[in-house]
Backbone bond lengths (Angstrom), bond angles and torsions (degrees), N, CA, C in turn:
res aa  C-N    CA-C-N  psi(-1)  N-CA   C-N-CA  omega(-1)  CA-C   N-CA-C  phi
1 X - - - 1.468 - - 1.524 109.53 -
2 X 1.270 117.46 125.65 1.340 111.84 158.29 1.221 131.66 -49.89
3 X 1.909 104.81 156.99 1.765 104.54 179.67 1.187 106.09 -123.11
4 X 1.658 118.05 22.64 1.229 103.21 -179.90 1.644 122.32 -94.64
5 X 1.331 121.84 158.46 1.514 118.38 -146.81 1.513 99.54 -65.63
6 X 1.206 138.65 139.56 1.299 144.33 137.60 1.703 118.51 -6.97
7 X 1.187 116.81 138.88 1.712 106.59 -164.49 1.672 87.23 -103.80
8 X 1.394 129.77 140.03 1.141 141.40 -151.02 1.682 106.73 -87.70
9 X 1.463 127.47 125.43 0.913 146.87 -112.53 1.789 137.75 0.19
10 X 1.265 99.85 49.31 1.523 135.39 -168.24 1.873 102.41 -63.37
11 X 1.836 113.02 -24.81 0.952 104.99 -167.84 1.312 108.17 -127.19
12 X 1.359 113.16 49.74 1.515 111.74 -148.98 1.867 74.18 -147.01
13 X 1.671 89.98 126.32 1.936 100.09 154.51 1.293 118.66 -130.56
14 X 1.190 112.23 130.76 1.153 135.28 172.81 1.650 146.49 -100.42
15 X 1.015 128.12 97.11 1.617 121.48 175.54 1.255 134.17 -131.54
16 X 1.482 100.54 159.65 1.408 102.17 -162.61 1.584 113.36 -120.78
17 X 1.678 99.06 173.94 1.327 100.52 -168.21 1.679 107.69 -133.41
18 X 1.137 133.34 148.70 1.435 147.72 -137.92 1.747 91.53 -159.53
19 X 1.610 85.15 157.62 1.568 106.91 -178.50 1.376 100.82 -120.78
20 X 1.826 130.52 169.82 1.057 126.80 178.25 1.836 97.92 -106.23
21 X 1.860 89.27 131.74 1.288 91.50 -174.61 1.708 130.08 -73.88
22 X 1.414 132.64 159.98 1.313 133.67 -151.59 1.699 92.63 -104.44
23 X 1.328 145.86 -36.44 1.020 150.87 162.76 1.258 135.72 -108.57
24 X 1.222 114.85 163.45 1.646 101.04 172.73 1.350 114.28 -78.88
25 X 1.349 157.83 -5.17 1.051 140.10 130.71 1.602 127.20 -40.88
26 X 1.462 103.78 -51.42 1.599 122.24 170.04 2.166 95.70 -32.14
27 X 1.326 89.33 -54.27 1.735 105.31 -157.32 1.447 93.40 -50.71
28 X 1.449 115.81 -74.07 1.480 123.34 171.74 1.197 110.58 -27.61
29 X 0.981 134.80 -72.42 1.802 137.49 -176.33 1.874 96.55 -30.72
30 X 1.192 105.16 -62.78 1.343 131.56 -172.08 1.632 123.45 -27.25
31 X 1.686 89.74 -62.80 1.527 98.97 -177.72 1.655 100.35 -105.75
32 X 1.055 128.12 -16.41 1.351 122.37 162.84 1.952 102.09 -61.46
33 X 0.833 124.97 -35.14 1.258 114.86 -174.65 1.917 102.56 -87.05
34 X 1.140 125.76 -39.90 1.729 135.26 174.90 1.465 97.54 -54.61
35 X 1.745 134.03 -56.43 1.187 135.58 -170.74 1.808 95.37 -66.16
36 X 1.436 145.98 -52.67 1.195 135.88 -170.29 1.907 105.17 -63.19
37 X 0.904 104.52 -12.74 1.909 99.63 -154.75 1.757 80.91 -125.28
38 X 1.279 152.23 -20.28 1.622 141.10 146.74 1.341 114.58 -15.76
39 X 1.352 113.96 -73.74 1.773 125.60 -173.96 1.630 118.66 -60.87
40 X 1.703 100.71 -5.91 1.499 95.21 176.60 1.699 111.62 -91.01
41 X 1.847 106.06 0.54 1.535 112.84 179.03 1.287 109.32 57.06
42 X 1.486 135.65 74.78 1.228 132.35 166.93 1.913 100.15 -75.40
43 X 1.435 89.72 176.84 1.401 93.55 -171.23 1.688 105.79 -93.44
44 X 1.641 109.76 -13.73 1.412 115.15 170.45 1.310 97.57 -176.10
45 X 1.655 122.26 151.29 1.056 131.92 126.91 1.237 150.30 -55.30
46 X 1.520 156.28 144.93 0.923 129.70 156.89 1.718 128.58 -121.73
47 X 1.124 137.37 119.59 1.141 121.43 164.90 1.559 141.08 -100.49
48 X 1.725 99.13 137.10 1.678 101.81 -162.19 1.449 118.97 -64.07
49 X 1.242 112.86 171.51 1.569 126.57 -172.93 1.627 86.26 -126.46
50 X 1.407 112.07 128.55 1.219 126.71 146.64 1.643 147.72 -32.29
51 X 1.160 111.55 141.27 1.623 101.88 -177.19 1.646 116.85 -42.62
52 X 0.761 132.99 137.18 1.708 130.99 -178.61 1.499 106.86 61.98
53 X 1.028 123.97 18.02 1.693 123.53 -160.50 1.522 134.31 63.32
54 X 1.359 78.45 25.59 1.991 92.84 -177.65 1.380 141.27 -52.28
55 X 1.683 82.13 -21.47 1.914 103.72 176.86 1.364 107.33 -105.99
56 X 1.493 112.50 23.02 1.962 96.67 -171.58 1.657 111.98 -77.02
57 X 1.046 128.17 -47.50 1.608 134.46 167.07 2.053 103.58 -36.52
58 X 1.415 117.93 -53.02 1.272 130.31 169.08 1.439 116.33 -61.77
59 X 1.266 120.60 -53.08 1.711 124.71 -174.89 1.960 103.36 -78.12
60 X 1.165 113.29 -18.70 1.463 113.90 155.48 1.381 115.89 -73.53
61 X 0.808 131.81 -31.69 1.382 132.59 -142.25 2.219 83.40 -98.24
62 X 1.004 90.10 -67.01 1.553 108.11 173.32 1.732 96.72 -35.66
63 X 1.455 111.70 -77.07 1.727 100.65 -159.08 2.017 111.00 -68.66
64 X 1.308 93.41 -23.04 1.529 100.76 164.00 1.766 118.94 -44.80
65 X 1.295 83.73 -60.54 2.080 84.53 164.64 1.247 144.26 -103.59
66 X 1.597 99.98 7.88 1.276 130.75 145.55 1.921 106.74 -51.35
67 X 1.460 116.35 -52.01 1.467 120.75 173.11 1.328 132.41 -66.95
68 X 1.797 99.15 -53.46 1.148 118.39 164.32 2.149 126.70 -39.96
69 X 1.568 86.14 -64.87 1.853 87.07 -164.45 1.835 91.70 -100.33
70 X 1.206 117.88 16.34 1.911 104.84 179.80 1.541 93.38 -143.82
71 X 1.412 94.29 163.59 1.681 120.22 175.74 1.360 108.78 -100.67
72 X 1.370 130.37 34.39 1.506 144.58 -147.91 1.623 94.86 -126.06
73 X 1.197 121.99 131.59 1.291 128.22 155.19 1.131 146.75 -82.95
74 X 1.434 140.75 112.63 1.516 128.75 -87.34 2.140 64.19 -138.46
75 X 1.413 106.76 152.88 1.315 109.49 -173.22 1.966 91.19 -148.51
76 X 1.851 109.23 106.38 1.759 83.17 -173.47 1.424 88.78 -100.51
77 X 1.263 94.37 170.68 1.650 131.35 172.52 1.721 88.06 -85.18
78 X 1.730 85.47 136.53 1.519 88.83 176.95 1.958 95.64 -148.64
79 X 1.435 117.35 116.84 1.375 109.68 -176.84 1.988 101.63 -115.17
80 X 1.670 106.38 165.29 1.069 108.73 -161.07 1.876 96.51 -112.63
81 X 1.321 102.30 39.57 1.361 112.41 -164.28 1.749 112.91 -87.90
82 X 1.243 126.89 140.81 1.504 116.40 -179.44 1.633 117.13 34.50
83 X 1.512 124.61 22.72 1.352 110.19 172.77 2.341 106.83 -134.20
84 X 1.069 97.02 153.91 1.714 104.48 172.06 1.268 112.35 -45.11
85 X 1.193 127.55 171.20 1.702 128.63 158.82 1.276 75.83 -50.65
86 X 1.472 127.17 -68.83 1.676 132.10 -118.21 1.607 86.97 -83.42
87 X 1.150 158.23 -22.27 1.310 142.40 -176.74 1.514 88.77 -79.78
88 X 1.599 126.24 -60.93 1.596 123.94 -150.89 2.240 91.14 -62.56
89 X 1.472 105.11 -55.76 1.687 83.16 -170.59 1.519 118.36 -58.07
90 X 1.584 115.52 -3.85 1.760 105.58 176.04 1.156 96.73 -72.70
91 X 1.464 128.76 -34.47 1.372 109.76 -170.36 1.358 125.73 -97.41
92 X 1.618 102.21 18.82 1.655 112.99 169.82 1.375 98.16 -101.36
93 X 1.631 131.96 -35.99 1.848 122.58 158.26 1.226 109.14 -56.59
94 X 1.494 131.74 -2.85 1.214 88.47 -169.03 1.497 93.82 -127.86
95 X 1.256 120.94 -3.62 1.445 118.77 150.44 1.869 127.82 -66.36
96 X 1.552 96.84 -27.00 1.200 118.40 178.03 2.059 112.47 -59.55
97 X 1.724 99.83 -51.34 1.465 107.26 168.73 1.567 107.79 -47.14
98 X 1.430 109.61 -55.36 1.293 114.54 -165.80 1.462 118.80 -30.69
99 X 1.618 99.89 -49.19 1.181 103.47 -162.66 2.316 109.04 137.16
100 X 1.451 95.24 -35.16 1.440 82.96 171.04 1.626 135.43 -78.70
101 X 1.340 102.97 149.94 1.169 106.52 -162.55 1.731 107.91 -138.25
102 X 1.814 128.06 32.55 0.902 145.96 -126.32 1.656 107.58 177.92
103 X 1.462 124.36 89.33 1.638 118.97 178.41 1.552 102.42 -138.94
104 X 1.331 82.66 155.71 1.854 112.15 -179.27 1.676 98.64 -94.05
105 X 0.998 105.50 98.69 1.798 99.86 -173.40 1.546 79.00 -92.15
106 X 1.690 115.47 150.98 1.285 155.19 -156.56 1.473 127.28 174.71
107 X 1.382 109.02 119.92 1.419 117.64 173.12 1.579 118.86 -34.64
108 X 1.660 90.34 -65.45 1.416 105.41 -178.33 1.244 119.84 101.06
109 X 1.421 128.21 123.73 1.457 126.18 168.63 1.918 112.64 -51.87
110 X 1.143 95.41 176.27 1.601 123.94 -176.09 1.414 92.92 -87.14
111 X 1.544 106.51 145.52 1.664 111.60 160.80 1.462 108.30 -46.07
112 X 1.292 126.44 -20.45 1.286 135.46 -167.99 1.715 103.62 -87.10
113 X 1.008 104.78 -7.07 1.732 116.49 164.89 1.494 106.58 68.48
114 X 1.508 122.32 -168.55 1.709 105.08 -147.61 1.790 96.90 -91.68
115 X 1.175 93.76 130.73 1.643 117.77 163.54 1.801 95.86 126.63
116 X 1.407 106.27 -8.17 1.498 112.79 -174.86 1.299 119.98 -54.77
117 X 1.145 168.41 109.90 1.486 176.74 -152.09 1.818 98.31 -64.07
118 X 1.593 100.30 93.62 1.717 91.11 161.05 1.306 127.68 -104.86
119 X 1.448 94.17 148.39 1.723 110.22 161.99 1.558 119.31 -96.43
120 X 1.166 122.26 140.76 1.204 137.09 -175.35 1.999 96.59 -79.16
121 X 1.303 109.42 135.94 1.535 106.99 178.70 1.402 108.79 -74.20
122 X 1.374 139.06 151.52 1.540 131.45 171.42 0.661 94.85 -74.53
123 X 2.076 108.28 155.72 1.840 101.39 179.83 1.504 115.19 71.79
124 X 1.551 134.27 -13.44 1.135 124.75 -179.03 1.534 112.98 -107.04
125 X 1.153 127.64 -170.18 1.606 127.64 161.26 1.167 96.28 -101.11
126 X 1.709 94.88 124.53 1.428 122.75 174.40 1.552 136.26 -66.66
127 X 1.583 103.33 -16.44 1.278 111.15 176.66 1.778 98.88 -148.63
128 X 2.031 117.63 -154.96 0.679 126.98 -140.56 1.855 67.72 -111.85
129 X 1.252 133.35 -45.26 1.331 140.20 -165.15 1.323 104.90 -51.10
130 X 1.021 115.27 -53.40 1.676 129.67 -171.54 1.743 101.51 -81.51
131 X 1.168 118.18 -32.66 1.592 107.14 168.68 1.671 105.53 -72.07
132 X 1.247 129.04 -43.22 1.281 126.40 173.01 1.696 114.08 -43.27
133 X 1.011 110.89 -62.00 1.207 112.44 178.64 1.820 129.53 -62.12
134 X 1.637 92.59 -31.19 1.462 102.69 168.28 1.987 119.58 -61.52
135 X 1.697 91.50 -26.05 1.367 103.81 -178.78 1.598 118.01 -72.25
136 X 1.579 91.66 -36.25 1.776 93.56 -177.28 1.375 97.26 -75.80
137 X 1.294 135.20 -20.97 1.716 124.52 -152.24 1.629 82.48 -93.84
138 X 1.282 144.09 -3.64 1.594 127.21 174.12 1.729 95.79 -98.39
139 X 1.236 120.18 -48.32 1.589 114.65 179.48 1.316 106.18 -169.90
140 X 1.560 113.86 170.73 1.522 118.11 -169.79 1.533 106.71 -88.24
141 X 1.313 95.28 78.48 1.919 99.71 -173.34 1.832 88.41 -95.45
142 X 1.778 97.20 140.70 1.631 111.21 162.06 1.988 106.24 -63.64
143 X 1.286 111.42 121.72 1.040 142.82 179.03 1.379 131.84 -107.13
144 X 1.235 114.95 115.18 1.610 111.93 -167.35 1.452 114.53 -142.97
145 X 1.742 108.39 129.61 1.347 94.65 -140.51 2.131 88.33 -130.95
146 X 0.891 110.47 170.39 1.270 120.04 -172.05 2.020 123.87 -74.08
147 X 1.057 108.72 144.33 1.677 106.29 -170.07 1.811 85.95 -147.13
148 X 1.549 93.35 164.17 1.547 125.84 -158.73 1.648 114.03 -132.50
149 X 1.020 99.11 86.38 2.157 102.18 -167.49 1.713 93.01 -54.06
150 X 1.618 106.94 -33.61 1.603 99.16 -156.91 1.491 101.97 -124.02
151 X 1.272 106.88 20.97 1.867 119.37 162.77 1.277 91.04 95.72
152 X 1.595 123.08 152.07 0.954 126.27 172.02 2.250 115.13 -72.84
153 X 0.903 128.67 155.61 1.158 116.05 -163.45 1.158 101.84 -73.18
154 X 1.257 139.25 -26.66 1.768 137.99 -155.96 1.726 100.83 -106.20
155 X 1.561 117.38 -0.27 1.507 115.69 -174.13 1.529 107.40 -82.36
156 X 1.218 119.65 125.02 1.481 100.35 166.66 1.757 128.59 -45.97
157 X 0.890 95.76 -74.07 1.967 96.55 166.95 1.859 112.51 -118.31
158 X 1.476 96.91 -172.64 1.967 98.03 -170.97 1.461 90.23 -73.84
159 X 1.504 149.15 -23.69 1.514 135.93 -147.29 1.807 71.00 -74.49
160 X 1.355 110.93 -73.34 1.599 95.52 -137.77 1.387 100.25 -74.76
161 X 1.250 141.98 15.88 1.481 137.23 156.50 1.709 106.17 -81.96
162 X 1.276 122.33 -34.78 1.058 133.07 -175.42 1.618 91.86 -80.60
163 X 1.048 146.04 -62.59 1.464 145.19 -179.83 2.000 113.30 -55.89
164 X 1.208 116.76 -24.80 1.376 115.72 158.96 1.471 106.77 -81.44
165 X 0.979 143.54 -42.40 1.322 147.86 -173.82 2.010 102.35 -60.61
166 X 1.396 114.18 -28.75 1.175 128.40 -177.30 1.661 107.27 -70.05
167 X 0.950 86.04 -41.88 1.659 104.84 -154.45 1.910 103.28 -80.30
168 X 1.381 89.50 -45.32 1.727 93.74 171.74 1.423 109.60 -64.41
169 X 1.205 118.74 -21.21 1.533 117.62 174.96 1.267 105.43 -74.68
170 X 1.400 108.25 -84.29 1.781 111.53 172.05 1.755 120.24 -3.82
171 X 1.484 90.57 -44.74 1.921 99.46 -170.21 1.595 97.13 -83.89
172 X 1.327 118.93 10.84 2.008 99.53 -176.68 1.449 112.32 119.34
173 X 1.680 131.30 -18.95 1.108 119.59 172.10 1.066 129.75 -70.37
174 X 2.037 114.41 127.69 1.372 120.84 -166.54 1.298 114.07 -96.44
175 X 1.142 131.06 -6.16 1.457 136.78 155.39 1.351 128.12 -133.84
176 X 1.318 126.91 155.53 1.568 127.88 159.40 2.094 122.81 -101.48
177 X 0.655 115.98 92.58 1.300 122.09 168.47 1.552 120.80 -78.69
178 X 1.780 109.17 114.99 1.454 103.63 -159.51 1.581 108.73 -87.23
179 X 1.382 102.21 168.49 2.153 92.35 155.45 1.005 100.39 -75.40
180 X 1.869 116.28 169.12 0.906 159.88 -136.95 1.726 91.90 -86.72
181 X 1.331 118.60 154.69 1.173 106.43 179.17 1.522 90.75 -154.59
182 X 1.578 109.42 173.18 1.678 116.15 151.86 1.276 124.63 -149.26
183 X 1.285 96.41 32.20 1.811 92.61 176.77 1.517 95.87 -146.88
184 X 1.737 120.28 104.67 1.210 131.29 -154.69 1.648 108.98 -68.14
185 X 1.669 109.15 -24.50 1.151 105.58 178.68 1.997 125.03 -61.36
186 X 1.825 97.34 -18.39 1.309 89.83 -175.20 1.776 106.59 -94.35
187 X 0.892 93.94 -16.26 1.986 89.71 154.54 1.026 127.67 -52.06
188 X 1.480 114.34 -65.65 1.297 135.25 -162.85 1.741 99.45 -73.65
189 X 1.279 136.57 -17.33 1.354 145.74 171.37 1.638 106.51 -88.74
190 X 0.975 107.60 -41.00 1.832 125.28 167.95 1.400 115.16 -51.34
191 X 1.346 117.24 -61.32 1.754 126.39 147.04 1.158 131.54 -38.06
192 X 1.657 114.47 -45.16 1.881 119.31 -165.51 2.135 88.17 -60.80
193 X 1.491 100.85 -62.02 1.521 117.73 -178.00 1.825 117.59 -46.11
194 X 1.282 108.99 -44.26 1.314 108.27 152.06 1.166 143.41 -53.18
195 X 1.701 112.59 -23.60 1.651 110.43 -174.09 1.320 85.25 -112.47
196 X 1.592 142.15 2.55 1.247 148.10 178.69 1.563 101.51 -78.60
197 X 1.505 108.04 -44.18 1.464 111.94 166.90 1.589 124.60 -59.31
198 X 1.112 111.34 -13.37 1.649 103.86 -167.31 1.458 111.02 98.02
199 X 1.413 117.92 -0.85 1.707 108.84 174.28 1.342 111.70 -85.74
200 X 1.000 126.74 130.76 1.142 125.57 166.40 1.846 133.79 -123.24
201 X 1.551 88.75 32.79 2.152 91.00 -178.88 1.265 97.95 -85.66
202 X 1.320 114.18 167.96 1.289 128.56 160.25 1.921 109.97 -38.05
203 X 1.795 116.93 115.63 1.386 118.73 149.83 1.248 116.39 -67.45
204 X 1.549 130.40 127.51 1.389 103.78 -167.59 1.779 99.08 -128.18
205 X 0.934 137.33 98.38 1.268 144.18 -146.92 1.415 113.74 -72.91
206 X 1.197 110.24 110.55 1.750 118.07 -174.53 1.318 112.25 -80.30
207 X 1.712 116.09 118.75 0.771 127.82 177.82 1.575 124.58 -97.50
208 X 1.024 135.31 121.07 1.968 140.97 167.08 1.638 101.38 -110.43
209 X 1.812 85.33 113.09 1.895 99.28 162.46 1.516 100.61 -92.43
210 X 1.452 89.86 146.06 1.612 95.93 -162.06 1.379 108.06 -89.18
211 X 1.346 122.76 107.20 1.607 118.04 178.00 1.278 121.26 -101.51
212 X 1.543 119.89 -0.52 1.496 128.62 129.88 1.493 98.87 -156.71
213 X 1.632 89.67 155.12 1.218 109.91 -172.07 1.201 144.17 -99.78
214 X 1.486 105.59 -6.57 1.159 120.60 176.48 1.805 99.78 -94.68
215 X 0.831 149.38 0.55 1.678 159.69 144.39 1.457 100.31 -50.89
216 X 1.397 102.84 -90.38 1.790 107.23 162.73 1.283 106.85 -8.55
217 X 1.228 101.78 -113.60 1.429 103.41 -177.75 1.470 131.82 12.28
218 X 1.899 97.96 -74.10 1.325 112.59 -168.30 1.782 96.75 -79.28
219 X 0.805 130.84 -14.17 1.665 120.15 -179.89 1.810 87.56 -84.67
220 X 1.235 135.77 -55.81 1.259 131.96 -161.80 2.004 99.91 -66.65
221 X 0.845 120.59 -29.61 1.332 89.51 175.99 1.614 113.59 -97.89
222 X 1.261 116.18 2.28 1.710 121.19 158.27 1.937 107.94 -64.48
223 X 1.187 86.16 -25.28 2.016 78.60 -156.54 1.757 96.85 -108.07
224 X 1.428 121.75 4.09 1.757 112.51 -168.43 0.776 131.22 97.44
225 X 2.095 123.55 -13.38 1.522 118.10 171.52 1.280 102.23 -80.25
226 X 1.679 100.43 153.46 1.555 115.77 165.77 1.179 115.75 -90.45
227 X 1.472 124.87 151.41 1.804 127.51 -177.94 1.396 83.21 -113.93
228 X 1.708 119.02 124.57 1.187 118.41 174.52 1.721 99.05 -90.58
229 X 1.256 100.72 152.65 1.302 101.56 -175.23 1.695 130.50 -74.04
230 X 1.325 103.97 -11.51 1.571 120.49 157.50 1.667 97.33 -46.08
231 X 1.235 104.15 -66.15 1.689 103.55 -171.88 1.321 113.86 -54.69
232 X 1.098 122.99 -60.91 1.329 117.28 160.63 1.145 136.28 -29.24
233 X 1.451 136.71 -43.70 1.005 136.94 178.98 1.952 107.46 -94.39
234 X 1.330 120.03 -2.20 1.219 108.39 134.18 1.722 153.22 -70.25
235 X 1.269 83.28 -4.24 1.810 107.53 176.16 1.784 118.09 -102.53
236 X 1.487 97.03 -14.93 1.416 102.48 -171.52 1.698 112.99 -59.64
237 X 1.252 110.88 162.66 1.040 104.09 -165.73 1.789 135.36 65.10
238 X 1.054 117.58 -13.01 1.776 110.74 -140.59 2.190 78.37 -115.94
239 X 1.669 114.73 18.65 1.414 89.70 178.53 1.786 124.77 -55.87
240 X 1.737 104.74 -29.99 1.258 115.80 168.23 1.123 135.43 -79.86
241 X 1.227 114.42 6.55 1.609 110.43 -148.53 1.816 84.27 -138.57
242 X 1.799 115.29 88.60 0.730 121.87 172.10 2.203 136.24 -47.84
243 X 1.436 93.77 -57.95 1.456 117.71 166.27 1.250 109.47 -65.97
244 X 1.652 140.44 -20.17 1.733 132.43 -175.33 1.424 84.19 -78.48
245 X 1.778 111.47 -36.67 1.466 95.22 -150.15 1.837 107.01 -80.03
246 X 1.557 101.68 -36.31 1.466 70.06 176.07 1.665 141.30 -93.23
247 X 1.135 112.03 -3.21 1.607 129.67 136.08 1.790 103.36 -21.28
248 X 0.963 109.57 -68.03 1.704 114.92 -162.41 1.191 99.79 -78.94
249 X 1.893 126.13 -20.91 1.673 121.18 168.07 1.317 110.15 -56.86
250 X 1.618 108.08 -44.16 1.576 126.11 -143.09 1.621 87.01 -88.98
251 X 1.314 135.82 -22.65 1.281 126.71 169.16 1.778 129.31 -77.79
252 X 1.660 99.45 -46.70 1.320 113.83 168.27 1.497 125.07 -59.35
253 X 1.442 127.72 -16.34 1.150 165.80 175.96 1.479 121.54 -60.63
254 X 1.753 102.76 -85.25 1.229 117.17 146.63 1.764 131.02 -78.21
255 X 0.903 116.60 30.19 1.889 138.44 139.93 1.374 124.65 -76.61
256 X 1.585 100.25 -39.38 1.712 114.98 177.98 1.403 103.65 -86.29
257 X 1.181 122.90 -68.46 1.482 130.27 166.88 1.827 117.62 -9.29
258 X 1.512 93.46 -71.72 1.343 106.13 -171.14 1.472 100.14 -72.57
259 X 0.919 136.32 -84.58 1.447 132.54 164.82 1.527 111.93 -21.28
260 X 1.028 154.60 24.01 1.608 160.00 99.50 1.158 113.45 -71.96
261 X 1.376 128.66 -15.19 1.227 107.60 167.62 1.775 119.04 -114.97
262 X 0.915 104.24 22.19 1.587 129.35 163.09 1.323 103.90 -77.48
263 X 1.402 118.08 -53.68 1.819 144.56 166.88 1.385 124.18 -59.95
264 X 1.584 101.59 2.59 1.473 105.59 165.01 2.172 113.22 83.50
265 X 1.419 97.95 -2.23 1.096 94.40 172.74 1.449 109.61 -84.75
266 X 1.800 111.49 150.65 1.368 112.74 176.13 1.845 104.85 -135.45
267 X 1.296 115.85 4.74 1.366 129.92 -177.92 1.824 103.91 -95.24
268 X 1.178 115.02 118.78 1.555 98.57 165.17 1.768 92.98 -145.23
269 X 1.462 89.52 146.68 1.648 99.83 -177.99 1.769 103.91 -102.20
270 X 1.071 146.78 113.46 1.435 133.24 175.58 1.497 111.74 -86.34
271 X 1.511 110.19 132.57 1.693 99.50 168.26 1.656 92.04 -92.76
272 X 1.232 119.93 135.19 1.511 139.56 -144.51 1.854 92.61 -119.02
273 X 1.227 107.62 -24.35 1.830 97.43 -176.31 1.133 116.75 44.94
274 X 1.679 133.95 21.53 1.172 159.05 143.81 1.645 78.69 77.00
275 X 1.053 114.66 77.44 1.803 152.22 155.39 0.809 110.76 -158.99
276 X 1.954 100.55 134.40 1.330 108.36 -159.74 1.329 84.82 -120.88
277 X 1.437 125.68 -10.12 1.394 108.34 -171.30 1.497 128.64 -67.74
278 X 1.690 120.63 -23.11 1.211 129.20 -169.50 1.522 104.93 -97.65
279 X 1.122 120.07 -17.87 1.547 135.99 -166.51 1.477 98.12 -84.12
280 X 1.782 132.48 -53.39 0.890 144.34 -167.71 1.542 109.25 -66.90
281 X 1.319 99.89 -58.71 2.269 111.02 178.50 1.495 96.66 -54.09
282 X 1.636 128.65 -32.11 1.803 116.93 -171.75 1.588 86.67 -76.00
283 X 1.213 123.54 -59.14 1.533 128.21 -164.90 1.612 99.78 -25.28
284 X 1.315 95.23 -70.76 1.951 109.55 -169.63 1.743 96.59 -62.66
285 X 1.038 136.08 -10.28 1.644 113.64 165.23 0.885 106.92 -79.05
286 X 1.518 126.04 -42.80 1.350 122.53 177.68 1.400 137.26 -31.30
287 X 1.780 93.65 -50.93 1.140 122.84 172.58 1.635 116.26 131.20
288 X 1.572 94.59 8.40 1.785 96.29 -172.06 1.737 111.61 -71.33
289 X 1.031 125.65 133.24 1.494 122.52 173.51 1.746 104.97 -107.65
290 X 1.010 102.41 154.88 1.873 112.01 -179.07 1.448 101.89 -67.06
291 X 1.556 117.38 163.23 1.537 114.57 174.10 1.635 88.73 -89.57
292 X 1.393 105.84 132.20 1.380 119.97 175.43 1.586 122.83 -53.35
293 X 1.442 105.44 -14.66 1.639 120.30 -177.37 1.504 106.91 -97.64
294 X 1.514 106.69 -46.92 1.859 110.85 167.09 1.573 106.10 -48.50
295 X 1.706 124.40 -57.24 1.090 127.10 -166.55 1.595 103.99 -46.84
296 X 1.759 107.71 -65.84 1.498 95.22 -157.53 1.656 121.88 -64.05
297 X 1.393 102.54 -11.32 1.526 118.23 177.56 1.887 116.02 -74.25
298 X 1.813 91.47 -27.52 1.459 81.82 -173.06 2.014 93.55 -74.86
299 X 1.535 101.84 -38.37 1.379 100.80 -166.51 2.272 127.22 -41.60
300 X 1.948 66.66 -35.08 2.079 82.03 -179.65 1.044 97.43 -66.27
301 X 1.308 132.74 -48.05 1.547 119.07 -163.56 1.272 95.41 -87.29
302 X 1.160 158.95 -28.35 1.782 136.50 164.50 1.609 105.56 -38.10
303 X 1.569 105.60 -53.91 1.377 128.17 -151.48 2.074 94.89 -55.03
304 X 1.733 104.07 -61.97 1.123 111.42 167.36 1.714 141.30 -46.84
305 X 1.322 87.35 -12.47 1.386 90.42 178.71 1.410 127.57 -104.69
């Protein structure tokens, strides 16, 4: 066995997740930010599917050249929202042609977006359990499906959020990816209760760097995270003061980061808000370095353009 030292965050995987953009500027933002965060080799990407499935023509189009022009592993969002079995499995053949072999199975919000009151379609899969399983019955695709540090908002208590979370496993799910959180202790208590259940996939702790905060916020108390007020009162003030604020992202950020990995975590998922800039500076605390061959390739093509 070797004694030479471990190369610094050598044991740490990471991936991220992206939206499909609404413009062609949006687009630019998009892959200018995918080409900076490539060379750090995540273990997958993922891109979201829209409320009611609003972005599926877009979130194809996205993981399509996610395959096509990168060596990146393309992970889609697939929800069982307003559509038939028979509409949702065309679009598991026809992700399947594509080439993916990698989904975020998800219920999915309401066109009415998250906190919106859903109905299950007749004829459709009613939840995230029954899409899991619909996924394994087309092929043995890696599957990764959603978890709740602070309960999902619409669950009555953690048993039966913790008991769907069971069940999506049972049916084939190979990972759990949580919401967003900021207070590591309710993860790490979120987990003890999870492997207390009998689950045992990878928890993989979803991370959001905050690139404004008052957004945060208002999405976190739609979906069940808490903003502890420590955090809060690190943002105060800074609505004008663009550069304090993200200095104080890029710190509050990597506080959580590192402090999970004190905790033995080495998995972190980033929601990236198709910014790569805050995602990339946590990467390198971590310890992630670029592949030296991605780098000089991303550099020619900056250079070329």
């Amino acid at each position: 066995m070797s004694n030479a030292p471990r190369k610094p965050g050598s044991d740490i995987n990471v991936s991220f997740e992206f939206f499909p953009p609404k413009t062609p500027k949006m687009e630019e933002t998009l892959w200018a930010s995918i080409e900076r965060l490539a060379p750090l080799k995540p273990s997958f990407v993922s891109v979201t599917y829209g409320a009611g499935g609003s972005t599926r023509e877009r979130t194809h189009h996205t993981v399509k050249r996610l395959l096509d022009e990168t060596s990146l592993v393309p992970a889609a969002h697939l929800t069982c929202v307003d559509a038939t079995r028979e509409e949702v499995d065309a679009v598991i053949r026809q992700y399947w042609q594509t080439g993916v072999r990698h989904f975020v199975a998800l219920r999915g919000d309401s066109q009415a977006g998250v906190g919106g009151a859903y109905t299950p379609v007749e004829g459709g899969y009613r939840n995230a359990v029954e899409l899991v399983a619909g996924l394994k019955a087309f092929a043995d695709f890696e599957i990764s499906v959603s978890a709740y540090p602070e309960k999902h908002p619409e669950s009555s208590d953690f048993a039966t959020d913790i008991d769907l979370l069971k069940r999506k496993v049972d049916n084939g799910a190979t990972r759990a990816i949580t919401q967003f959180f900021f207070d590591n202790d309710v993860y790490e208590r979120f987990v003890e209760r999870v492997r207390r259940a009998g689950i045992y996939v990878p928890i993989v702790p979803g991370i959001v760097p905050i690139h404004d905060f008052t957004k945060v916020s208002r999405f976190a108390a739609a979906c069940g995270a808490s903003v502890p007020t420590w955090l809060a009162e690190r943002f105060e003030g800074l609505e004008g003061d663009a550069e304090t604020r993200a200095h104080v992202a890029a710190a509050v950020c990597a506080e959580q980061v590192l402090d999970l990995r004190r905790r033995g975590i080495d998995d972190f998922h980033f929601y990236t808000m198709n910014r790569a800039d805050l995602v990339y500076s946590i990467c390198h605390i971590l310890g992630l370095r670029p592949d030296q061959e991605s780098a000089a390739a991303g550099d020619k093509s900056a250079a070329a353009a």
